[in-house]
KELO-693478 format. One record per residue (C-alpha): residue in one letter; x, y, z. Coordinates in steps of 0.25 Angstrom, whole numbers, padded with zeros to 4 digits, always signed. Each point is the difference from the previous one (the first is absolute). Layout:
# residues N
aXYZ ...
//
This chain:
# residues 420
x+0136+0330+0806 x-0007+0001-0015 x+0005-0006-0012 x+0003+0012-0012 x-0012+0000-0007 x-0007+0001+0014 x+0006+0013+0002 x+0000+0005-0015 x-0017-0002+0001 x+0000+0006+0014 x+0007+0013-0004 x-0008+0001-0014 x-0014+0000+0011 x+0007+0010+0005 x+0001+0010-0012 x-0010+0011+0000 x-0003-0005-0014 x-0002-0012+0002 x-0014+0002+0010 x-0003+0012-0010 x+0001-0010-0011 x-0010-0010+0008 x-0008+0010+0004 x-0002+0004-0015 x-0001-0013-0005 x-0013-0004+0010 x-0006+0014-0002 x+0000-0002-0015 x-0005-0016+0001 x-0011+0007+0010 x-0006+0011-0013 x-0001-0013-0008 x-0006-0009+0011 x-0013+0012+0002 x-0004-0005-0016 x+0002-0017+0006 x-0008+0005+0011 x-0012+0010-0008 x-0008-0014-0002 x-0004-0003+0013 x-0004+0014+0004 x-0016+0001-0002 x-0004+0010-0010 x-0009+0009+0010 x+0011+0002+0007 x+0009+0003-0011 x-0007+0011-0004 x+0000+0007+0011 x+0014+0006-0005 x-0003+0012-0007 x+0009+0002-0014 x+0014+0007+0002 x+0000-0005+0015 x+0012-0012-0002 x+0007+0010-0009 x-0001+0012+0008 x+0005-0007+0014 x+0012-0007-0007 x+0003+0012-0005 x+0000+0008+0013 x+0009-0012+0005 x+0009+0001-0010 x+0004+0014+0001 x+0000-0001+0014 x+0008-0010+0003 x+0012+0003-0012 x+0001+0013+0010 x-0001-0007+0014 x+0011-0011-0006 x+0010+0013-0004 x-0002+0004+0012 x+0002-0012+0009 x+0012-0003-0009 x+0005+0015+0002 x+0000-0003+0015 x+0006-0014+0000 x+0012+0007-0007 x+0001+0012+0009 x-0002-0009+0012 x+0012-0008-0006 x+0008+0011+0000 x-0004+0005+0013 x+0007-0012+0007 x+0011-0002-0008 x+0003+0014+0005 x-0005-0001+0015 x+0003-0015+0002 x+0010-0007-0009 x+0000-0002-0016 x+0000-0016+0003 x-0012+0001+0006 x-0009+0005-0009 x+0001-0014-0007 x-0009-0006+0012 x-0010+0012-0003 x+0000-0005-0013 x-0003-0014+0002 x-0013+0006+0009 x-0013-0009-0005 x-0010+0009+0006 x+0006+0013-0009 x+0001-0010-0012 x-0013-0005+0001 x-0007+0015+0001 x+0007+0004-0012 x-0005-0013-0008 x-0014+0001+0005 x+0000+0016-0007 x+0006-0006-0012 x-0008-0010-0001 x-0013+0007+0003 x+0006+0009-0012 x+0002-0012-0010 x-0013-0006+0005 x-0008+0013-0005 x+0008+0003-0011 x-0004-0015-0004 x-0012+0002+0002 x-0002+0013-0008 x+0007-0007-0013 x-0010-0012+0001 x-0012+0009+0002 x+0005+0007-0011 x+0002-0012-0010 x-0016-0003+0005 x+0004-0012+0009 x-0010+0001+0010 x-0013-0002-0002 x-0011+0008+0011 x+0003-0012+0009 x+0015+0002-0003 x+0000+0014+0005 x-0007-0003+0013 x+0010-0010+0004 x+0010+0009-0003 x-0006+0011+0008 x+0000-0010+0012 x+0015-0004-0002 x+0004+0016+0000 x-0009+0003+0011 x+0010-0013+0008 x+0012+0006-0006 x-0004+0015+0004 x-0001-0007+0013 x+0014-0006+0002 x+0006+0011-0007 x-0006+0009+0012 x+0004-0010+0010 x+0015+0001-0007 x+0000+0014+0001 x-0005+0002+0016 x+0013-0011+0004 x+0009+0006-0011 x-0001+0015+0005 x+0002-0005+0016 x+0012-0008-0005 x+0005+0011-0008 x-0001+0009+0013 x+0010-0012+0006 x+0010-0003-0011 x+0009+0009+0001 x+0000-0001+0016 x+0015-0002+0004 x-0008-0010+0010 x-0007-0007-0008 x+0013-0002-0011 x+0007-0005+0012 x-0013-0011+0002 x+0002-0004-0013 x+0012-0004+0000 x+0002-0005+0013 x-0013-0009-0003 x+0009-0005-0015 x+0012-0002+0011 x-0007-0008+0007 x-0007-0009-0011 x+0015-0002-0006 x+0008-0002+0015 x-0012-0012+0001 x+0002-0006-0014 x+0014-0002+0001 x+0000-0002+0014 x-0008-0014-0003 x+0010-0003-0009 x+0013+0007+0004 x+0008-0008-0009 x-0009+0002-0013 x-0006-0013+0001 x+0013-0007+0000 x+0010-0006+0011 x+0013+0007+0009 x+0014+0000-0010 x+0009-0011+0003 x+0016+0000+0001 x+0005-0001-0015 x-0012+0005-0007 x+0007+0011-0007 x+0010-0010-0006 x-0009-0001-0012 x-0004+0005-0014 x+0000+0016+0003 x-0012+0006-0007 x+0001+0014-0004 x-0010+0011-0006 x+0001+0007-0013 x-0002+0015+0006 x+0001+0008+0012 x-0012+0001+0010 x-0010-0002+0012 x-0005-0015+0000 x-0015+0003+0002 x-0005-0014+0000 x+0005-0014+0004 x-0009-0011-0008 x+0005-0012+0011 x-0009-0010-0009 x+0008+0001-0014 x+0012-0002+0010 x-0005-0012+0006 x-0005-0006-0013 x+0012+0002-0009 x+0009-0005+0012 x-0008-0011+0002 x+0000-0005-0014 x+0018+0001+0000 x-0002-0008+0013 x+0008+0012+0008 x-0002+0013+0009 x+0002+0012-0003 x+0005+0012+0011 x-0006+0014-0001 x+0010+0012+0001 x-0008+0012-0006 x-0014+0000+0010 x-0011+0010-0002 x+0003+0014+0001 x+0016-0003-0003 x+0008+0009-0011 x+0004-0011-0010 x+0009+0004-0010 x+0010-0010-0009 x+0011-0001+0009 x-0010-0006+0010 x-0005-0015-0002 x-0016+0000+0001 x+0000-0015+0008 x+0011-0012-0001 x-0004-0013-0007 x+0007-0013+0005 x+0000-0005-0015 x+0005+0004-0014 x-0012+0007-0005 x+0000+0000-0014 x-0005+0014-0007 x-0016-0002+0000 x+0002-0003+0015 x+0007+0011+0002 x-0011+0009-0009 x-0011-0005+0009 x+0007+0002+0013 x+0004+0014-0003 x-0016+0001-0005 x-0004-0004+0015 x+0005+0013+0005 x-0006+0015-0006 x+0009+0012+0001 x-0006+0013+0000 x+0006+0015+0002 x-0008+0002+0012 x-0002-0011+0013 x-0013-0006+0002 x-0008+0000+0013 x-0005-0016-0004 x+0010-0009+0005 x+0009+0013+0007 x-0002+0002+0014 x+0012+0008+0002 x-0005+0008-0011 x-0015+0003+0010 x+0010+0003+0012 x+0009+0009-0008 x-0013+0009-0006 x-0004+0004+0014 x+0013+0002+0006 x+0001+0009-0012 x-0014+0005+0005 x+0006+0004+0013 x+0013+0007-0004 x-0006+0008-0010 x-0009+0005+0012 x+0013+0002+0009 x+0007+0009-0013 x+0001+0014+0008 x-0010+0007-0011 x-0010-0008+0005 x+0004-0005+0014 x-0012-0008+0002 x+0003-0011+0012 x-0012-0004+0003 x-0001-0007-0014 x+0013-0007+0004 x-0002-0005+0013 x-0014-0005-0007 x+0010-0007-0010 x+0007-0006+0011 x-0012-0004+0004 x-0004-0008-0011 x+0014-0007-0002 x-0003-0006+0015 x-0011-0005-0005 x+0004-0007-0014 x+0014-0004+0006 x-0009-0009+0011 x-0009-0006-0010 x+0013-0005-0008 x+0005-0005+0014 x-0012-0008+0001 x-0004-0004-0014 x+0014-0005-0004 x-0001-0011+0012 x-0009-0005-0006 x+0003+0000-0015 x+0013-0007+0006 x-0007-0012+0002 x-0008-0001-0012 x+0006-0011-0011 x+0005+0007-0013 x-0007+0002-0011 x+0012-0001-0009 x+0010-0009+0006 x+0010+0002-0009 x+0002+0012+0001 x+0009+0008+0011 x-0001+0014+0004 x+0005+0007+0011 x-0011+0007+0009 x-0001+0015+0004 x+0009+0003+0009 x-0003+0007+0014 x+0011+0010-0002 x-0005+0004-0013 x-0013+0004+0004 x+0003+0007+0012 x+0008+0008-0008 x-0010+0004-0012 x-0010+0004+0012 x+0010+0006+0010 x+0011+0004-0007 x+0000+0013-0005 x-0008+0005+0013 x+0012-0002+0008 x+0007+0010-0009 x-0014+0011-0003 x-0007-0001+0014 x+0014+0001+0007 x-0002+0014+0005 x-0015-0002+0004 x-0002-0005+0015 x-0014-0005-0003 x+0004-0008-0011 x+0011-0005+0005 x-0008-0005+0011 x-0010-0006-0006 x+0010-0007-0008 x+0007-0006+0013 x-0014-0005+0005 x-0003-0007-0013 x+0014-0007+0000 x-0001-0005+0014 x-0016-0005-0004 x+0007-0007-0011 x+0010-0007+0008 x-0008-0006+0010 x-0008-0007-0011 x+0010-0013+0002 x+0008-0002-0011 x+0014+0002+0001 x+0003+0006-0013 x-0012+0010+0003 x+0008+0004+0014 x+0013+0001-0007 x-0006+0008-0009 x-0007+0008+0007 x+0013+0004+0011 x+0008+0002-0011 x-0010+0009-0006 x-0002+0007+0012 x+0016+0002+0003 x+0002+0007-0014 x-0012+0010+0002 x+0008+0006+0013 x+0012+0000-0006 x-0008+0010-0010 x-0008+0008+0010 x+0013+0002+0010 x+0005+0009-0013 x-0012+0007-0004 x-0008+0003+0014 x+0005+0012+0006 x-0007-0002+0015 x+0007-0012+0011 x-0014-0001+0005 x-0005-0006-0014 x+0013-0010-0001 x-0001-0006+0013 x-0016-0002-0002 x+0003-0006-0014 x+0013-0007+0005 x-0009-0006+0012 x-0011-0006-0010 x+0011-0007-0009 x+0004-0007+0015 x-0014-0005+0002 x+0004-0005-0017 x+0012-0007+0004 x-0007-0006+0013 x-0012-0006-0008 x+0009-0006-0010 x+0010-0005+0011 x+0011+0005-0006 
//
C-alpha cells in the first residue's frame, strides 16, 4: 500500500504533460549545452560545417516533427475513441496511462522544442563555428531517436486499437493491482475485532467513490490518540455523508477528524490503484459487451472468462501469503475482500448475458469447477454456488434439452469438486 503523496506523484508521472514537460525541459538544456560543449571540439573539425547547416537541419526537424506530433496525437484520440466504443469507456483509462504511447509523443515534442531552441539560440548568435557543430551532432542523435520512435510508434499504433490487445492491457493492470492488495489484503493493517464500530463515527463532507486509502496518515494519527481506528468505506466503495468513512475508538477532536477525512480522496469516477474489483469489473464488462446481440462475439467472452481464471488463481495464492505477513499499520482494521464479491464482479453478469449461448456457458462451468479445486473453502462455496445460478439461467434461455443436460452435467462435476 502507498501513502497519499505516493499515489498523487504516481499519477502526475503518468500525465501525458508531464513526460512532454520532461522531455521539453531536457531538449532545451541540451541546445544550451552544444555552446558548454563548443570548447572542447578542435577547430579543423569544426569547420567542416558549412554555414546554414545547423540552421537548415533544425529547421526541417522542426516543421516535421510539429506535424508527426498532430498526427500521433490525432491517432491517440481516435484510438481512444475506438475502444471506448468496441470495448468499454473505463478502459480507455489504461490506454491512457500507456508509457510507450506517452513517451513517443514526448520524444516528437521534444525533438520539436529542442530544434525550435536551437533556431532561437542560432539566431541570437550563440554558437560560435564550434557551437554549430556540436549541435549538428546532437540533431543528427535526435533525428535518430525520433526515427527509432517513429518505426515502434506506427507497429503499436497498428495494435492499439486491437480488441486483444485492450484486453492484454487490462488484464496485465488487473493483475499488477489483485497482487498489491493481495500482499496486503487488509491495507497494510489488522482483521476487525468484536466492538470496533462502537467508536467515533467519522463521516465525509460529499458523495463519492473512495479512490484511495493512505493506511500511514491512519496509523500515525491513531498512534499519537493512543487508539484504533476501524475502516468502513474501502477502495472502490460509494461514500456519501450518511455512511461513516472508518470508526475511531477515541473522541477525536476537529483537526483529527480533518486529517482522517484527509487520508481518504473521493473522486467521480473509481480508480484502478487500490481497486481490484474495479480491474475485474472492466473486463467482465469487456465480455458482455461482446455477448450484446449487435455484436455477438463469444469468442472475445470465453477469452474473458479465460482471464478471470487466471487472475482469480493468482489472488488465491497471493493473499496466503500476505496473511501472514505483520501489519504495516497495526492500528488500523479493515475488513479484507471478500470471495463472494469478486466472484461476482467477474462472473456475475455472465450468468445473465451468456445464458443463451452453450459455448459460453460451458466454458464458464469449466472455469468454476478449475476454481473450486484450488482448496479453499470459500473459493469452492463460491464457485458451486456460482455454477448453480448460471443453470438456473440457461434452463430458461436454451431452447434444445441436449445443451441443458450438457451444462447441467458440467455444474455436477462443480458441485463434486467443491464436495458440496
Amino acid at each position: 500500500m502507498t501513502s497519499k503523496l505516493v499515489w498523487i506523484l504516481r499519477r502526475i508521472i503518468r500525465q501525458i504533460w508531464f513526460r512532454v514537460s520532461v522531455y521539453g525541459l531536457a531538449a532545451i538544456l541540451t541546445a544550451l549545452v552544444a555552446s558548454v560543449l563548443a570548447d572542447f571540439v578542435p577547430k579543423e573539425i569544426a569547420n567542416r560545417v558549412g554555414d546554414g547547416t545547423a540552421s537548415s537541419i533544425l529547421s526541417i526537424l522542426a516543421s516535421s516533427m510539429l506535424v508527426v506530433a498532430t498526427f500521433s496525437l490525432g491517432s491517440m484520440v481516435q484510438a481512444y475513441a475506438a475502444a471506448s466504443q468496441s470495448v468499454t469507456p473505463r478502459a480507455t483509462q489504461i490506454l491512457i496511462d500507456d508509457s510507450f504511447s506517452q513517451n513517443v509523443i514526448s520524444t516528437f515534442l521534444g525533438a520539436f522544442v529542442f530544434a525550435m531552441g536551437g533556431l532561437i539560440a542560432l539566431s541570437l548568435d550563440l554558437y560560435s563555428r564550434a557551437g554549430e557543430f556540436v549541435l549538428v551532432v546532437v540533431s543528427g542523435l535526435v533525428i535518430t531517436l525520433v526515427l527509432t520512435s517513429l518505426f515502434g510508434w506506427l507497429d503499436h499504433l497498428a495494435n492499439l486499437v486491437r480488441l486483444g490487445e485492450t484486453m492484454a492491457k487490462v488484464s496485465s493492470r488487473a493483475e499488477a493491482v489483485l497482487r498489491t492488495r493481495a500482499a496486503a489484503p487488509r491495507l497494510g493493517g489488522v482483521s476487525p475485532t468484536a466492538g470496533s464500530r462502537d467508536g467515533t463515527a467519522v463521516w465525509p463532507e460529499t458523495t463519492g467513490y473512495v479512490r484511495h486509502v493512505d493506511p500511514f496518515r491512519l496509523q500515525k494519527i491513531a498512534a499519537k490518540a493512543e487508539g484504533h481506528i476501524r475502516i468502513n468505506s474501502m477502495p472502490g466503495n460509494l461514500a456519501d455523508p450518511t455512511t461513516p468513512l472508518l470508526w475511531a475508538s477515541w473522541a477525536p477532536d476537529e483537526g483529527e477528524i480533518t486529517a482522517m477525512r484527509s487520508a481518504f480522496t473521493l473522486g467521480l469516477e473509481r480508480s484502478f490503484d487500490q481497486d481490484p474489483r474495479f480491474c475485474l469489473q472492466v473486463l467482465t464488462e469487456i465480455a458482455s459487451r461482446a455477448l450484446s446481440p449487435g455484436i455477438n462475439d463469444p469468442g472475445t467472452a470465453i477469452g474473458v472468462i479465460a482471464a478471470q481464471q487466471r487472475l482469480l488463481a493468482i489472488w488465491c495464492e497471493v493473499r496466503i501469503a500476505g496473511e501472514k505477513l505483520p501489519a504495516d499499520c497495526p492500528r488500523v482494521m479493515a475488513p479484507r475482500l471478500s470471495t463472494d464479491d469478486l466472484f461476482d464482479d467477474a462472473f456475475g453478469p455472465l450468468l445473465r448475458d451468456a445464458a443463451g449461448m452453450v459455448e459460453v456457458g460451458g466454458r464458464l462451468q469449466k472455469t468454476l469447477a478449475s476454481l473450486a479445486a484450488l482448496g479453499p473453502a470459500d473459493y469452492a462455496r463460491a464457485a458451486q454456488s456460482f455454477s448453480a445460478r448460471a443453470i438456473l439461467h440457461s434452463d430458461e434461455a436454451l431452447p434444445v434439452a441436449d445443451d441443458r443436460e450438457r451444462l447441467q452435467a458440467l455444474s455436477a462435476r462443480v458441485a463434486s469438486t467443491a464436495g458440496l
